[in-house]
N, C-alpha and C positions, 0 to 999 in steps of 0.2 A: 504494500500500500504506500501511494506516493504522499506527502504530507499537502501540498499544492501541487492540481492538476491544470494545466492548460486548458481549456471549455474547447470542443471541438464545436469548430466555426466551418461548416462545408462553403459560405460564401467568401465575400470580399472582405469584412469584418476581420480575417486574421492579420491583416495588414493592419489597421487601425488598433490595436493591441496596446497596453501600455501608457506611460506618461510621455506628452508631447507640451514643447513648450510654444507659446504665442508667440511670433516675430515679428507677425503682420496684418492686417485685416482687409477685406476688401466687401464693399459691395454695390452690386451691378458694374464688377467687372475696373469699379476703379479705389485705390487705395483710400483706404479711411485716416481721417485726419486725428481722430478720436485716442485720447491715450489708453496703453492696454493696461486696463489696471486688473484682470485676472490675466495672470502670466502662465496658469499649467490645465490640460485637457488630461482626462484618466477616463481613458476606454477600457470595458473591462467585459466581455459576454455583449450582449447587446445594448449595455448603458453607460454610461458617461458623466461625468463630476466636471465642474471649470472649476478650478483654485483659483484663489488670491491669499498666496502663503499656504497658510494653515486651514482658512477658513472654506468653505464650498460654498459656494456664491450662487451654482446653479447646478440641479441634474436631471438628469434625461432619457431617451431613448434615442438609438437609432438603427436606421438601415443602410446598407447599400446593393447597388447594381450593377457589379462589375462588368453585368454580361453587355451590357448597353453602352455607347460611343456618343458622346463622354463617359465614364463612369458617373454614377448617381449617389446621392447621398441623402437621405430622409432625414429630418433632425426634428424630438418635440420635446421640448422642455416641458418638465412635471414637477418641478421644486424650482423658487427662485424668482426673482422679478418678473421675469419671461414666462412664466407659469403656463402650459396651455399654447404657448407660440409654436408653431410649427416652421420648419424653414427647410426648403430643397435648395440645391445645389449638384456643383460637379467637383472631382477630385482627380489627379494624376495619379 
């Protein structure tokens, strides 16, 4: 028995794995001017935390569609200002 198991992901989801830090933001395709004040993403099975520090400032659900050109990405926020928001997008 392993102590932590990896969640087996058959879609695009195993990419998105793990803590990812904020660099940049963009939307509709043009850079946001807006400072990042949640600086870490933690995708984990199919949900997701944004940090600021310590604190969880937001968390969520998501999907993706790697089979699809761009690839797709479903985003809804369930905890968090954003509560309820839902947001599509693409990913490399």
């Amino acid at each position: 028995t392993l102590a932590a198991e990896e969640p087996r992901l058959p879609d695009g989801r195993k990419g998105f794995q793990g803590t990812w830090t904020i660099v940049s933001l963009e939307y509709g395709g043009k850079k946001g001017d807006d400072p990042i004040d949640a600086g870490t993403v933690v995708f984990r099975g199919d949900a997701y935390a944004i940090k600021a520090g310590d604190k969880t400032v937001e968390e969520g659900t998501f999907r993706v569609d790697a089979g699809e050109t761009p690839n797709r990405i479903d985003v809804e926020a369930t905890a968090g200002k954003d509560k309820g928001t839902k947001w599509h997008g693409v990913y490399e």
